[in-house]
C-alpha positions, 0 to 999 in steps of 0.5 A: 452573505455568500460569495458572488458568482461573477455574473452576480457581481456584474449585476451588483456593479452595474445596479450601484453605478446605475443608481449613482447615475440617476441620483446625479442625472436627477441632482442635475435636472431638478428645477429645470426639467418640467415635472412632466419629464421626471421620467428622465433620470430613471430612463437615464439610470436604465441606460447606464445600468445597461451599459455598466453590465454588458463593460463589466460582464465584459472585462470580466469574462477577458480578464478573470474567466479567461485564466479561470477556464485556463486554470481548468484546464491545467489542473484537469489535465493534471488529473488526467481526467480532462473535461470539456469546459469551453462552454462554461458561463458565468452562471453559478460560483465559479471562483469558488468551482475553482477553489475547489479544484486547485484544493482537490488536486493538492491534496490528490498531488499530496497523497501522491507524493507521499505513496512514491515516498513510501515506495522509494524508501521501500525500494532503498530498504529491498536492495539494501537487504537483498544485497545484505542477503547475497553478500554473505553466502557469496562473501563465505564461498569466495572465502572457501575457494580461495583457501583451497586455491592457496593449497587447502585443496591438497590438504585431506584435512580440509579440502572436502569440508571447505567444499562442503560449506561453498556447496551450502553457500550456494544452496543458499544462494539458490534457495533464495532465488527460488524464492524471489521468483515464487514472489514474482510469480504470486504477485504476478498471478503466473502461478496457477494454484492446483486447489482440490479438497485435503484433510488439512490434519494430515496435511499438518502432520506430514508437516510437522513429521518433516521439521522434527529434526530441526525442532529436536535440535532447537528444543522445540515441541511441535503440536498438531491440535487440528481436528481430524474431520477439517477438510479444506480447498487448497493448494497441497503443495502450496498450503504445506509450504505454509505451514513448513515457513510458520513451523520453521519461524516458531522453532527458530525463534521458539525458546528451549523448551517450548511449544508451537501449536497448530489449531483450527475450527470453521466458522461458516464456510471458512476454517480459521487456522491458528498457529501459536508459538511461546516463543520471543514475540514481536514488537508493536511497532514490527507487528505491521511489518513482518510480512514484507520481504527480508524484514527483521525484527531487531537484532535478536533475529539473526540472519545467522539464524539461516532462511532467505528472509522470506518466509513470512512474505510467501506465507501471505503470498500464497494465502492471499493467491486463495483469496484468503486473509493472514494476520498476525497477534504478538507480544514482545516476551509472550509469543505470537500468533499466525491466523489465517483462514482457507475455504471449508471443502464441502 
């Protein structure tokens, strides 16, 4: 049996005293009621039945359907999806409308509190390391200036290359404002992407010409295995930054003597690009986040190891500001794969 609506439960209520009540009306009446008048207790039973509904109904809408219609409104209102409910019977499951309700609006409180969980403790990590980031340039400047200060400006010997390391200090500094503010303006579409057809070889080549140096003095061989008929729709300045901030991952992470090679073919109206490294990899359990600004994976990536810790999060910044997607493939010791996709220029 199904659980009762309350009006049910009124006619239910109503039904059994009217029947206990004819049954007595009956019980009292035999052998002095004539046989003529049996109609009595069923009049009788009619009565009470009546009566029985309309105190039940009563009770029922003053002291349960009242906090019902109140407990709609609480949790409506928590919603912020209010309804008229004033007009509410007693027709249908109310109670269990209700149960409904209250579990709907937990679970929606839940899943709430878990995304505002997840937001403050990436809150706590993105200060934490953005005043990682600024303290050691600031940390190295103070330290130069202070040397000079104390008499190494008049030291020949030292003076121009203390000066030397507080202005790298402070193009780091630099550089990574700039980036934030790139972040900022991605995500908050204030940059307009200048998109037209490019040769992405080209592109790629001009790339790789310009991490050369670097790659040589990391022993790392940079490969352009890009077709030469790919054309795409992008962005140039911004798409090259791309392929720059994944070039600069692979020779930073690569090992000696290793590769990174950039690769692409269409599939339909889109061009799968693939950068493959054989460097040393990503854990699983990093996999998912090495997008997020300044995340490092394990101690083995150094922020010695230069860059603003955003590469990666302007990377997909940039692709998604495409409408595009970028993923990431990766083994720990067996190197990783960069993927994304940009739109074939017909």
């Amino acid at each position: 049996m199904g659980q009762l609506s309350p009006r049910q439960l009124a006619l239910l209520i109503a039904a059994i005293v009217a029947v206990l009540a004819g049954c007595l009306s009956a019980l009292g009446t035999f052998g002095v009621v004539p046989n003529s008048e049996v109609w009595w207790p069923f009049a009788v039973g009619i009565f009470v039945f009546g009566v029985a509904y309309g105190a039940v109904s009563f009770g029922i809408e003053q002291f349960i359907h009242r906090r019902i219609k109140m407990l709609y409104r609480t949790v409506h209102d928590l919603k912020r999806n209010p309804k008229e409910i004033d007009h509410s019977s007693l027709k249908g499951d109310v109670l269990g409308q209700v149960n409904e309700e209250v579990r709907a609006w937990a679970r929606e409180r839940g899943d709430q509190i878990e995304e505002l969980e997840e937001r403050e403790k990436f809150r706590r990590e993105f200060i934490g390391n953005l005043a990682h980031e600024l303290k050691t340039p600031i940390h190295n400047i103070q330290g130069y200036i202070l040397t000079l200060l104390e008499g190494g400006l008049e030291d020949d010997r030292v003076n121009r290359d203390f000066l030397q390391r507080a202005f790298t200090g402070v193009d780091r500094l630099n550089k990574l404002v700039e980036d934030l503010d790139m972040i900022t303006n991605l995500e908050s579409g204030v940059m307009d992407l200048r998109t037209a057809p490019l040769d992405l070889n080209e592109l790629v080549q001009e790339t790789k010409k310009g991490m050369e140096i670097l790659a040589k003095e990391r022993g790392v061989k940079l490969k352009n295995a890009v077709p030469h008929d790919i054309m795409v729709m992008a962005d140039r300045k911004r798409l090259a930054q791309v392929f720059t901030n994944l070039f600069s991952n692979a020779v930073n992470y690569g090992k000696p003597g290793g590769t990174c090679t950039a690769r692409a073919y269409a599939m339909g109206d889109q061009i799968v690009v693939e950068l493959t490294d054989d460097g040393i990899g990503i854990g699983k359990e990093h996999v998912t986040r090495v997008f997020e600004r300044f995340y490092r994976v394990g101690k083995s990536r150094s922020r010695n190891e230069g860059g603003s810790g955003l590469g990666l999060a302007i990377v997909k910044h940039i692709i998604e500001a495409h409408d595009q997607t970028i993923a990431v493939k990766s083994n720990e010791g067996e190197g990783t794969t960069f993927v994304f996709t940009l739109e074939r220029a017909n």
